[in-house]
VOPAGU-2260 file (C-alpha; in pm, 1 decimal, decimal comma):
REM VOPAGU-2260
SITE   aa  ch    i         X         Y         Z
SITE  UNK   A    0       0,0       0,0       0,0
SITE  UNK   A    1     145,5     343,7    -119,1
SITE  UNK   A    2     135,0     635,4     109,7
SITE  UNK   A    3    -142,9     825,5     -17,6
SITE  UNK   A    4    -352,2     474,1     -22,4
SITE  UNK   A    5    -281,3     425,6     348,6
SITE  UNK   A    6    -392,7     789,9     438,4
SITE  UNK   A    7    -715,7     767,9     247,0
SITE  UNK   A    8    -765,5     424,2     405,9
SITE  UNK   A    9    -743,0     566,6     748,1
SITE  UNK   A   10    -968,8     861,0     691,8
SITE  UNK   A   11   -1229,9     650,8     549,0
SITE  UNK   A   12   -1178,0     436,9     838,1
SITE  UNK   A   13   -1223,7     752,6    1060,0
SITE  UNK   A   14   -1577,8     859,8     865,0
SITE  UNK   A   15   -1717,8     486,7     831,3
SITE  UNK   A   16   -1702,8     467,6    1252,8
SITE  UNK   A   17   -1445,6     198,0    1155,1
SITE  UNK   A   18   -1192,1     381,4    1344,5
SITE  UNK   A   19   -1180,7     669,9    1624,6
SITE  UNK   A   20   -1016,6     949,8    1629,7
SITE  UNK   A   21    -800,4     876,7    1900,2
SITE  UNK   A   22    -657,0     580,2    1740,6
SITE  UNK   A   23    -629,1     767,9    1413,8
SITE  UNK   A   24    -445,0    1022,5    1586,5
SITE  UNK   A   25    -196,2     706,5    1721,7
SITE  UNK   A   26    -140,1     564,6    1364,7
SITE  UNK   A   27    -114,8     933,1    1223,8
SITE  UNK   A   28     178,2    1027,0    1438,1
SITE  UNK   A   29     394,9     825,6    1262,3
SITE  UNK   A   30     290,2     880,6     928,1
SITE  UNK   A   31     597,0    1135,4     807,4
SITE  UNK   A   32     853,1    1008,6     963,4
SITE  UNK   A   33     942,3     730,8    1212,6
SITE  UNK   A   34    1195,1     700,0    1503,0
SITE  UNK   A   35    1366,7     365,4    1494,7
SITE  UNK   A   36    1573,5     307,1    1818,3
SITE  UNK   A   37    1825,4     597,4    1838,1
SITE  UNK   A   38    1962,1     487,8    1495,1
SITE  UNK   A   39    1716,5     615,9    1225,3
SITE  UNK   A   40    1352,7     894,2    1152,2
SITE  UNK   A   41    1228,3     661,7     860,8
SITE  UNK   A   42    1107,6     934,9     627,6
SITE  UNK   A   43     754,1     780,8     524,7
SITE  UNK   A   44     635,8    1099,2     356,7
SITE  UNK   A   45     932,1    1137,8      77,4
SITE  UNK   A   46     683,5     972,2    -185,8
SITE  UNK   A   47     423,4    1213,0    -108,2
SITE  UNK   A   48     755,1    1490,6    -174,6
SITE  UNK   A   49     915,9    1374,9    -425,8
SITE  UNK   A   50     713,5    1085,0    -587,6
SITE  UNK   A   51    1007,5     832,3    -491,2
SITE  UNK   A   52    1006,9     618,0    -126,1
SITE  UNK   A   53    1299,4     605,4      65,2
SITE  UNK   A   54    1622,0     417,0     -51,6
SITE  UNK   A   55    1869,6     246,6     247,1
SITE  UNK   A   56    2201,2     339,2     162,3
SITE  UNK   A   57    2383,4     -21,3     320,6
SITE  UNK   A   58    2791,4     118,1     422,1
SITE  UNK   A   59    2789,8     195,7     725,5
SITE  UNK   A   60    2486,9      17,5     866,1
SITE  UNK   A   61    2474,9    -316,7    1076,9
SITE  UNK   A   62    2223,9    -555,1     974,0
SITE  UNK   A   63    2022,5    -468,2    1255,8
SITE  UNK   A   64    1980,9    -142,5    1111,1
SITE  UNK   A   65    1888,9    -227,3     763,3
SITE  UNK   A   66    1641,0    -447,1     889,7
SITE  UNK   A   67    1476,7    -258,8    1113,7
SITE  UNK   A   68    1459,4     -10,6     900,2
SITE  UNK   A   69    1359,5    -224,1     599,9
SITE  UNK   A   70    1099,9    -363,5     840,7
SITE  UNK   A   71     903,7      18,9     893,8
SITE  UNK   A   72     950,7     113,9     549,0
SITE  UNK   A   73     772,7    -209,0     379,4
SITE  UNK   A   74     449,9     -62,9     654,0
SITE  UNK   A   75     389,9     173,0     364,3
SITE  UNK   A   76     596,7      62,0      46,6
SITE  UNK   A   77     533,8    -228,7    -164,9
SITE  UNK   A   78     903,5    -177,7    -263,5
SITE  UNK   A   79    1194,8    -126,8     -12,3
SITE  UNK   A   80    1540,5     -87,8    -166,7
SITE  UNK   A   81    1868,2    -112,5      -1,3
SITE  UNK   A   82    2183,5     -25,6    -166,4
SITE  UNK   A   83    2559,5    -168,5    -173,0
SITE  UNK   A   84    2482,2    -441,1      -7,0
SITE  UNK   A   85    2734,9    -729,8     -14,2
SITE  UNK   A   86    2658,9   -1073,4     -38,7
SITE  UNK   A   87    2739,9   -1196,1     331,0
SITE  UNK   A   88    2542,1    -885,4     453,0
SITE  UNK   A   89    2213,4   -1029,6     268,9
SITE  UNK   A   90    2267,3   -1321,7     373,9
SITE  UNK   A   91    2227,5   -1244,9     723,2
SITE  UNK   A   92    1942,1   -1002,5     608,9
SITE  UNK   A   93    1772,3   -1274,8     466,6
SITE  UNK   A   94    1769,5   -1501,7     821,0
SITE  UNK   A   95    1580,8   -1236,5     883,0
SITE  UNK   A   96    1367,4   -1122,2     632,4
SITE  UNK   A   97    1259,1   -1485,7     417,4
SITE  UNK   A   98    1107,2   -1241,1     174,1
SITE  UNK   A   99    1414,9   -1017,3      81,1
SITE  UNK   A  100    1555,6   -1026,7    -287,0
SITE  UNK   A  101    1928,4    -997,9    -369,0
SITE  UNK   A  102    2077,4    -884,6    -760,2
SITE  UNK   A  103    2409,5    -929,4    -740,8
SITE  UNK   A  104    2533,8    -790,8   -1013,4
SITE  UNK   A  105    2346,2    -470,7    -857,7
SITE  UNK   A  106    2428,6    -515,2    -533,3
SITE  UNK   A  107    2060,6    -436,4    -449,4
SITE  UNK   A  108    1864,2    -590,7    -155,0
SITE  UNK   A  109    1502,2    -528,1    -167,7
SITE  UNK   A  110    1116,6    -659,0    -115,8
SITE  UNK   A  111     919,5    -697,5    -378,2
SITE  UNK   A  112     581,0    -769,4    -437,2
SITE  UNK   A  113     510,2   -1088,8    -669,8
SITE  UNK   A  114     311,8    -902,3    -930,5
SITE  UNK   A  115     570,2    -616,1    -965,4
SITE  UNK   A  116     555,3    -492,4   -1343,1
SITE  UNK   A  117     652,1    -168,9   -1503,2
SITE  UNK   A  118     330,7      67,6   -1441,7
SITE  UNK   A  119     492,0     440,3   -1524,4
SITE  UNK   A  120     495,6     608,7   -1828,0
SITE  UNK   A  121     832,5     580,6   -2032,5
SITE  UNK   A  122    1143,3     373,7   -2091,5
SITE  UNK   A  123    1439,1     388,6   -1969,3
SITE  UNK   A  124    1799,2     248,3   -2182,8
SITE  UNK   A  125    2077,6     196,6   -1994,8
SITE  UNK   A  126    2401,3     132,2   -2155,5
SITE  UNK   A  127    2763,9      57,5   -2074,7
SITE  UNK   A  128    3072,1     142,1   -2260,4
SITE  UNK   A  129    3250,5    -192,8   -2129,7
SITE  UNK   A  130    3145,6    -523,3   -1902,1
SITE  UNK   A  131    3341,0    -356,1   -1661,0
SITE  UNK   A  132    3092,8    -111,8   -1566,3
SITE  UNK   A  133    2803,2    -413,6   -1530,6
SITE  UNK   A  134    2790,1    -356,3   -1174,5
SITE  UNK   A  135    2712,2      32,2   -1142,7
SITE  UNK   A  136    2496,3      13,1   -1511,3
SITE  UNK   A  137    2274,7    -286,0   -1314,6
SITE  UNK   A  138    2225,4     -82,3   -1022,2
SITE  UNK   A  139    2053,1     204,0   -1240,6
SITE  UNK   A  140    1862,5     -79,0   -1442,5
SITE  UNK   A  141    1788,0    -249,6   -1115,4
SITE  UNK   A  142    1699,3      72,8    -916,5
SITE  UNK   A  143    1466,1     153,1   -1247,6
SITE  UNK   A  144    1276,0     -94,9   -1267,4
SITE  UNK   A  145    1170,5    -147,9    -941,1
SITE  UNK   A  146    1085,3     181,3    -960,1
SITE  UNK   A  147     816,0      90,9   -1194,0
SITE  UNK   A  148     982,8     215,5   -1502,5
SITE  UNK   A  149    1069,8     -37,0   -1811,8
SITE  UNK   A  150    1407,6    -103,4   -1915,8
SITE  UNK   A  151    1616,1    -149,7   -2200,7
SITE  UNK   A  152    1950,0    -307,8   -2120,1
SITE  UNK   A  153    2288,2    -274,2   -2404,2
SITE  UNK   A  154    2614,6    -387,4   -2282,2
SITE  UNK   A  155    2975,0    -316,4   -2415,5
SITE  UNK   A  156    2911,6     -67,5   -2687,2
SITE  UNK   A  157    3203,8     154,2   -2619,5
SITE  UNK   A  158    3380,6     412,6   -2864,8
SITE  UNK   A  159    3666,1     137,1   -2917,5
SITE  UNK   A  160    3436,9     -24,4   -3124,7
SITE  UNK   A  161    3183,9     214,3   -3241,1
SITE  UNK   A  162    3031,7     -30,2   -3493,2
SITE  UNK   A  163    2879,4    -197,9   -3219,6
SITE  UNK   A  164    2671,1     108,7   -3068,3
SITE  UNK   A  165    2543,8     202,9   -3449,7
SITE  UNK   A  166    2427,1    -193,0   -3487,6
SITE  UNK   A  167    2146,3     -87,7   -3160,4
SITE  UNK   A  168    2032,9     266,6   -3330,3
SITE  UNK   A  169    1695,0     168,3   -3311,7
SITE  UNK   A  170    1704,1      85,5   -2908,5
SITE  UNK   A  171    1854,2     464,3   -2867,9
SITE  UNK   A  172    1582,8     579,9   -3067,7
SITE  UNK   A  173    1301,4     419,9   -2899,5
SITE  UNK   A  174    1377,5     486,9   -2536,1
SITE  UNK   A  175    1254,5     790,5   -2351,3
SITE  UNK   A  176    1586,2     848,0   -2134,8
SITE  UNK   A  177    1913,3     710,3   -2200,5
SITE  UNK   A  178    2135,7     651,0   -1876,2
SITE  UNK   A  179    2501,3     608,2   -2028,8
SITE  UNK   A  180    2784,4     388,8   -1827,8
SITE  UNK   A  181    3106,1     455,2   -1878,4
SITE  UNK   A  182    3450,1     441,5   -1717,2
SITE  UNK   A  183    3813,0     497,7   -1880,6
SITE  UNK   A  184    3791,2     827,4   -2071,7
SITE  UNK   A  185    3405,9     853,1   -2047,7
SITE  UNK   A  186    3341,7     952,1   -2407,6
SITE  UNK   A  187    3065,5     736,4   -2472,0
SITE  UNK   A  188    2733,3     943,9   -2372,4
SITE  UNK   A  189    2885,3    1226,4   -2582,5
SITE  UNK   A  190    2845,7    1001,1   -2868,2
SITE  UNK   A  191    2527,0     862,7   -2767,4
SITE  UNK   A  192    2396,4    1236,7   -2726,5
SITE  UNK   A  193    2469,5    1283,6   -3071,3
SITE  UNK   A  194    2242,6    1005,3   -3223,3
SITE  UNK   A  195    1962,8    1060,4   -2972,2
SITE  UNK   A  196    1648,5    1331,7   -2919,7
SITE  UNK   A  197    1640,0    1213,0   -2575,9
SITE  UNK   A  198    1763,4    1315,4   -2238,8
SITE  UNK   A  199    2126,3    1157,3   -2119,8
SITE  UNK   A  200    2196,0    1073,2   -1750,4
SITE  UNK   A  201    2613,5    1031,0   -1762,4
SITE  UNK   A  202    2772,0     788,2   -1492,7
SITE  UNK   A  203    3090,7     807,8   -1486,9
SITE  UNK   A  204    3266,4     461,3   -1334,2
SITE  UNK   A  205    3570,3     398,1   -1147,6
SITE  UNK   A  206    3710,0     174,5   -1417,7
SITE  UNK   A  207    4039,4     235,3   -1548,6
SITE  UNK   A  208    4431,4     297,0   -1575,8
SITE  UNK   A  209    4634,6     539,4   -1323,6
SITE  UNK   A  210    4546,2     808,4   -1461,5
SITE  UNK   A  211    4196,8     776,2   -1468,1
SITE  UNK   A  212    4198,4     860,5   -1108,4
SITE  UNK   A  213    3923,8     634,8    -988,4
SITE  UNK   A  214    3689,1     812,1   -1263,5
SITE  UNK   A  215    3795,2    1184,4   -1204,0
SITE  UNK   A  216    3901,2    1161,7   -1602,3
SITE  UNK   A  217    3533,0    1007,5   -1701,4
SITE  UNK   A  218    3390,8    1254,4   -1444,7
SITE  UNK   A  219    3557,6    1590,1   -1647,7
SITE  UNK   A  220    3510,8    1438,0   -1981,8
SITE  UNK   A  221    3156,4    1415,2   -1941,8
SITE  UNK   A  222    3089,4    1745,9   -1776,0
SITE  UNK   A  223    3310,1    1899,5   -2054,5
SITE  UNK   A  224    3130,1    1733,8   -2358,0
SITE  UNK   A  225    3062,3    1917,1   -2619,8
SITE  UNK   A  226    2719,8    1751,3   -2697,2
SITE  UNK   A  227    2383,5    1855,9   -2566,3
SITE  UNK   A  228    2120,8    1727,7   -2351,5
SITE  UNK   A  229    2383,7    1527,7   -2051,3
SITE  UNK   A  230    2316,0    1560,5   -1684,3
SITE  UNK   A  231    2606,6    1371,3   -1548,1
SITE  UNK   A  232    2592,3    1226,9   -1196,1
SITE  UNK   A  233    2824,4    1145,5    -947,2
SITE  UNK   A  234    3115,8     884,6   -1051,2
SITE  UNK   A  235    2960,3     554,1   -1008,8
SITE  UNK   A  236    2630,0     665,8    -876,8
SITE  UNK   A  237    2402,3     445,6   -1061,9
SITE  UNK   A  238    2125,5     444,5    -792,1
SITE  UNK   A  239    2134,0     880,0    -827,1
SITE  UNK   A  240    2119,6     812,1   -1221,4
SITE  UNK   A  241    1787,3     590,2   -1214,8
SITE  UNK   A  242    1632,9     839,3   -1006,1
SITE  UNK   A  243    1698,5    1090,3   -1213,3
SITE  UNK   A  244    1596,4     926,2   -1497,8
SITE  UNK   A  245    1262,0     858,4   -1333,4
SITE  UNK   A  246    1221,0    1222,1   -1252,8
SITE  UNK   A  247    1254,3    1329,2   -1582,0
SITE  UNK   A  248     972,1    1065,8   -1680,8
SITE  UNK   A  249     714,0    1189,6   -1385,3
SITE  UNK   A  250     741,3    1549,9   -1505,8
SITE  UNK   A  251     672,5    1455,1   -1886,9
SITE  UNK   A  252     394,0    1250,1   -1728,9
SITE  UNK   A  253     268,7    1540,5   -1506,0
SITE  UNK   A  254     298,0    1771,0   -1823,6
SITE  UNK   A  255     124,0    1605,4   -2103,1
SITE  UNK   A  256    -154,8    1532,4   -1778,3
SITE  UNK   A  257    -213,7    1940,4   -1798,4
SITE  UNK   A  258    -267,0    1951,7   -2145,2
């Protein structure tokens, strides 16, 4: 049950006699944010914000954080996310929560309900210059679609062989936002820019020689490209890129609604 579903559950509760005030009051307390232990305020509002529920970022947190906090969120979301989580963390997330999903590749922990399928407006491509940059690429693609949005997935198509992007025109040309992967020099979403009409979301990735400095090098190239229509995110921020993406989506949606 989303957000706004709960609320308008409780205040027909509250009108029908179902419920009274009192305990309406109880339940409401808690409905924009929630204190867990001295460790967390689970922000159960931010899809009434920002049309997005909150996302667990996993460094940093014991497991007993992430699922307590995993726990409050799935009160109100149908979807909870966690991010960068590593394999022997799920697996002691999963001892205790049966339900919980991991994607490897993505490094995404999350619950999911069984007849999840992509309900917004749009598509989303996501594509990598190399296999090298899988991992952050699958978090976007991950991080999209359980997001709701659909996705379009093309691996490997980096500048050193540009033959193999042109072979996949017709995937940049049908998506609605392009999220580009790429590590080493980071040319690729200035090419892709200039054989699409769509928005780019840039990711610059870690991958790459000395002197790529950890994807500094990708970073600049893409925030110095000469081609239009990038918004570059932060170097291997996948998770920020997906979001992004689905923002642009939401306001198409919310303009073509006033129409």
């Amino acid at each position: 049950m989303t957000q706004p579903d709960a609320l308008r559950v409780l205040l027909n509760a509250v009108s029908q006699g179902q419920l009274s005030p009192e305990a309406a009051l109880d339940q409401l307390k808690y409905l924009d944010f929630e204190p867990i232990d001295d460790f967390a305020k689970v922000d159960h509002h931010r899809t009434l914000r920002t049309g997005f529920p909150e996302v667990i970022w996993g460094p940093g947190k014991t497991v007993h954080q992430i699922v307590q906090i995993m726990r409050s969120l799935h009160q109100q979301n149908p979807v909870v996310m966690a991010t960068r989580i590593e394999p022997e963390v799920f697996a002691q997330i999963q001892q205790q929560i049966p339900a919980a999903l991991y994607y490897d590749m993505a490094r995404i922990c999350a619950l999911v309900p069984l007849n999840l399928s992509a309900h917004r407006p749009g598509s989303i491509g996501v594509l990598t210059a190399g296999t090298a940059d899988l991992p952050v690429a699958e978090e976007a693609a991950v991080t999209a679609e359980l997001s709701g949005f659909a996705v379009k997935r093309l691996w490997d198509v980096g500048v050193a062989g540009l033959h193999r992007l042109l072979r996949h025109r017709q995937l940049i040309r049908d998506v609605d936002v392009l999220i580009v992967v790429a590590g080493m020099e980071g040319a690729l979403p200035s090419v892709v820019a200039g054989l699409s009409d769509c928005p780019i979301v840039a990711v610059p990735t870690s991958i790459g020689y000395g002197a790529s400095f950890n994807g500094l090098s990708a970073l600049l190239t893409m925030l110095n490209s000469c081609a239009t229509g990038i918004g570059v995110v932060n170097i291997d921020n996948g998770f920020g890129a997906a979001v992004l993406a689905g923002q642009i989506l939401r306001t198409g949606a919310k303009l073509r609604a006033r129409e």
